[in-house]
N, C-alpha and C positions, 0 to 999 in steps of 0.2 A: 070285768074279768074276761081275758082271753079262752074261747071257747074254742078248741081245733072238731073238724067232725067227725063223727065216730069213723073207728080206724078197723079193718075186719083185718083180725091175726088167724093163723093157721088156717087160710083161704085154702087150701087144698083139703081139708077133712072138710066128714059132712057132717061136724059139728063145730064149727069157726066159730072162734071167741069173738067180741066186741069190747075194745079198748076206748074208752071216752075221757079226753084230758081236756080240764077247764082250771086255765090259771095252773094253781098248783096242784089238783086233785085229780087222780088218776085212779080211776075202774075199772078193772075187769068182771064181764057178766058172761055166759055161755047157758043159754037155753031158760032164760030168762031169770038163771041165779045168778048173785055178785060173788065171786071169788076172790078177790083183791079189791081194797081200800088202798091206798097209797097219795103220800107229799110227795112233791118231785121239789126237788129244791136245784133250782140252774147253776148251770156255773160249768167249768171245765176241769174236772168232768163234773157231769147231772149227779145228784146223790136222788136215790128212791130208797123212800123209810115205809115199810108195809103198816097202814092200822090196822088194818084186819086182811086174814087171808083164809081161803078153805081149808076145811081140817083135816080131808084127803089128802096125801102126801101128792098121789100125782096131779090132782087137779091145783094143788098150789104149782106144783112145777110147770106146767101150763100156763097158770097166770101168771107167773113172774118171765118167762118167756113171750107171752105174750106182749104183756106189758115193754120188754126190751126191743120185739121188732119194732110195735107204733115206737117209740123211744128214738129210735136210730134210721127207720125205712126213709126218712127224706130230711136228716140231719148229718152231718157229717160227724157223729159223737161217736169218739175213737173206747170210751168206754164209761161203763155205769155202776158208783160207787152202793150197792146195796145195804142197806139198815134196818135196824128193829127186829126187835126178840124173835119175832114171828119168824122171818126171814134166816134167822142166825140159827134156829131150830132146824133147818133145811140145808144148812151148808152143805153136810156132806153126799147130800143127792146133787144137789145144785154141782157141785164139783165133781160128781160123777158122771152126768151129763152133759159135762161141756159148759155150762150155764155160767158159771160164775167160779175165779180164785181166791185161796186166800191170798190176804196181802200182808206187804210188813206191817199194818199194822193190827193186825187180828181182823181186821173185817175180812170183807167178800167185795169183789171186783170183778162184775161183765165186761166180759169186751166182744165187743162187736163183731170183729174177725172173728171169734169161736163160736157166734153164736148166729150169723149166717150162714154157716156152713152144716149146721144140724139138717137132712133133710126135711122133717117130719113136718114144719110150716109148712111149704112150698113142693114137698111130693108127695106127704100125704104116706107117707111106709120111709122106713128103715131097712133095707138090704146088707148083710156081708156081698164085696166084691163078686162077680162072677171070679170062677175058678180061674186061675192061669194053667193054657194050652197052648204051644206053640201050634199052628198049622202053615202051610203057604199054600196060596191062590194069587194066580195072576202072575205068579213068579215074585210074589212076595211073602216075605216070613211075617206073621204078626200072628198075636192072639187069639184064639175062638172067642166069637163073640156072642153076648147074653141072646136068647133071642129077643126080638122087638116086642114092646111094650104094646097094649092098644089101648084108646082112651085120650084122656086128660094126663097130661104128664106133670105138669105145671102149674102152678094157680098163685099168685100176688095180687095184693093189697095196692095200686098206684095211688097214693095220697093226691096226688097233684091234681088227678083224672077222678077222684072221686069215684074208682070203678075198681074191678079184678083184671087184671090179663091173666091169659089163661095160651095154653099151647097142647094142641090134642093132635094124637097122629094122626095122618090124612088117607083117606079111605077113597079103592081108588072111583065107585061107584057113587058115595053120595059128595065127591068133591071136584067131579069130570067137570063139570059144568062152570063152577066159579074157575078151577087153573084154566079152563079155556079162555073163559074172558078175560081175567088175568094177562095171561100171556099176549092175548091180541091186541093188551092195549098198547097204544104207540110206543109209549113211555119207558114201558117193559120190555117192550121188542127190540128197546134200542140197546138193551143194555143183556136180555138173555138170549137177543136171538131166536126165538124157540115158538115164532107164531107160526100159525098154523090151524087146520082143519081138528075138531074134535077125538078123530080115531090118532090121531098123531098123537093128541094127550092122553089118550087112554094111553096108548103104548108107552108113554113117557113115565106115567102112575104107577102102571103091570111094572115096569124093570126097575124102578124104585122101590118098591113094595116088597119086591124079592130080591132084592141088592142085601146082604146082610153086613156094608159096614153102609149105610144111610139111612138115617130116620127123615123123611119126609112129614113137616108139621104143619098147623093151620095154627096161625095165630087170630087171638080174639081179644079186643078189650068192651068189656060191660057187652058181652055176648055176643058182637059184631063181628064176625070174621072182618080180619082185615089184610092178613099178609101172608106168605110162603115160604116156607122156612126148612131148609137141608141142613143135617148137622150127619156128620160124617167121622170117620175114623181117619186118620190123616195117613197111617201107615199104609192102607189097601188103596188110596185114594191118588191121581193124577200129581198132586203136590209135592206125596214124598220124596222126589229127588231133590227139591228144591229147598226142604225145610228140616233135612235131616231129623224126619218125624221119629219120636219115643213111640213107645208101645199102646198108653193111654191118650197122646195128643189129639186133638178134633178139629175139625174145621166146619164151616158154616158158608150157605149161600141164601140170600135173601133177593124178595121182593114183596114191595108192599104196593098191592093192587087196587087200595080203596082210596082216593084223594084226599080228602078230610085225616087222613092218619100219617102224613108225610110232618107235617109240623113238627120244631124241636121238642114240645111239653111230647110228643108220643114219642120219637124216638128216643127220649129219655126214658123212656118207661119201657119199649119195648127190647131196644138192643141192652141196657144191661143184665135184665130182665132172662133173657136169654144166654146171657155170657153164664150168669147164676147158676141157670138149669144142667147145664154141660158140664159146670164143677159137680156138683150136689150128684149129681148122675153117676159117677165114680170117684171116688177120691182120688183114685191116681192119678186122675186129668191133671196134671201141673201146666197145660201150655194149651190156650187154644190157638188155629191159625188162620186166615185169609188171604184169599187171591182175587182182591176185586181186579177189575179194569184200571191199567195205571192212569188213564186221564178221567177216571172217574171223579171229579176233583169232590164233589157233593160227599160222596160217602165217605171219602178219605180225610173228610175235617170231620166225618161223625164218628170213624173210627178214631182218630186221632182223639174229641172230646171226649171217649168214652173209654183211653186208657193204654188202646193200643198202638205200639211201637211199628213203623216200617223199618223193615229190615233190608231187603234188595226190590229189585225188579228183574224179571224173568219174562222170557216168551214161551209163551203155551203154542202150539200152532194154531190156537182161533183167535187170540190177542196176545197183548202185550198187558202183564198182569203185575200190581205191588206184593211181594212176600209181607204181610203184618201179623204181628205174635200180640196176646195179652198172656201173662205168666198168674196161676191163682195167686201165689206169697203178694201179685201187683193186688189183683184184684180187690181180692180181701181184706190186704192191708189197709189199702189207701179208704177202703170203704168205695168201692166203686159202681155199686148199685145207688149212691143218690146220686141227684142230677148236680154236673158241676164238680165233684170230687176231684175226675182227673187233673184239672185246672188247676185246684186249690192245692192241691199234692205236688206239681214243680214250681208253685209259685212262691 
């Protein structure tokens, strides 16, 4: 019997589910009860038949969500045929939540794309939008923005890594120390420019910190900081002339400072990982954007495997930079959080 290992759903609450699939049997337990019994029967698409499920409405809805991320988190299954009494008793919350349609033929049908995009796995709350304001700064028009979040913004499940990644803002007192060395490593200098003496980074932290279209993040997998992570508003941001930025578009700037986390199995887990967090963040985000270095050849096949289109190339006055978009309707559709997607999706 094929045993996969247990799979932690809803990694961002502090009461994450455990998902255990062997062969055909699939469990959900949370806090050392089983909520869902379940056959997954293969095929395209999976059909999951519930034999037993909790009697609580929402803690079933939980577990059959649960159940759907391990399902889909490192599969490329476009959607999941659901079954059984139990299950059918649930439709119309299941359908209320995004979870699951009906279909032509009286059943219920998860699909993947709507059920990525719920934030409540992966941030842990449900938000309405910040309100729409127009303001201009910098002699730009764009929206007032939420203020910054602190904390853990982010939390997944990487199957592959057997661990969580996780993305918490960066604080600029207990993180002076690692962007220093960060940035002073060769590797990183070659490419942000930005080494330097510690009070340099402090300053670089302070004007981030207080920048209110830049979230400066620490990425983590299995508790290890590992990398540097800017996600930005693309309208306030140096780009906009180049990408005719919308109102919710973003852009991101990375580096990953720890050796051991450069390999393809992590940047699979960390860059989609991150594209995720920026949708879920606001639904309006339809577009995120990047400006690496055009001869960065390295990132531009990682961006390339993981979805994103180059559009132009442009000069900044500190380099010469690729314009590269991913649009949600790409992301989501194609399922572009497992490893490989992009590929499978134009081949």
């Amino acid at each position: 019997m094929q045993t996969s290992p247990p799979f932690l759903a809803f990694a961002a609450s502090d009461r994450p589910l455990t998902v255990h699939h062997a062969g055909d049997r699939l469990r959900v337990a949370g806090a050392g009860e089983a909520l869902l019994h379940a056959v997954v029967a293969p095929g395209r698409p999976p059909r999951l038949a519930a034999v037993e499920i909790a009697a609580a409405p929402e803690a079933a809805l939980a577990a059959v969500a649960a159940a759907l991320e391990a399902l889909t988190a490192s599969e490329t299954v476009e959607r999941v045929v659901l079954e059984g009494d139990a299950i059918a008793s649930l439709a119309p919350a299941l359908h209320a939540a995004g979870l699951a349609l009906p279909d032509a033929a009286g059943g219920l049908t998860a699909h993947a794309a709507m059920a990525w995009q719920r934030p409540e796995p992966w941030l842990g709350r449900r938000e309405a939008p910040f309100p729409a304001l127009a303001a201009l700064s910098g002699g730009r028009r764009h929206p007032v923005r939420a203020p910054k979040p602190a904390g853990v913004v982010y939390t997944r499940w990487i199957p592959w890594l057997a661990a969580p990644l996780s993305f918490r803002v960066a604080h600029p007192e207990a993180d002076l120390d690692r962007l220093h060395a960060w940035m002073n490593d060769p590797r990183v200098a070659a490419v942000w420019d930005e080494a330097g003496d510690a009070q340099k980074h402090r300053r670089y932290l302070e004007t981030l910190t207080a920048d209110p279209h830049v979230l400066p993040l620490v990425g983590s997998i299995g508790g290890e900081p590992f990398g540097w992570f800017e996600v930005y508003w693309a309208k306030e941001n140096r780009i906009a002339p180049f990408c005719e930025a919308g109102d919710h578009d973003r852009g991101w700037h990375v580096l990953i400072g720890e050796e051991r986390f450069r390999g393809r199995a992590h940047v699979s887990a960390w860059l989609p990982s991150l594209m995720h967090a920026i949708f879920l963040d606001d639904p309006r985000t339809v577009r995120i954007v990047g400006e690496p270095r055009a001869d960065h050849a390295r990132q531009l096949r990682n961006l390339e495997r993981s979805g994103f289109a180059r559009i132009a190339t442009f000069d900044f006055p500190h380099k010469r930079a690729a314009l590269v978009s991913l649009g949600r309707e790409r992301f989501f559709g194609d399922r572009l959080w497992v490893p490989g997607a992009a590929t499978e999706a134009v081949s």
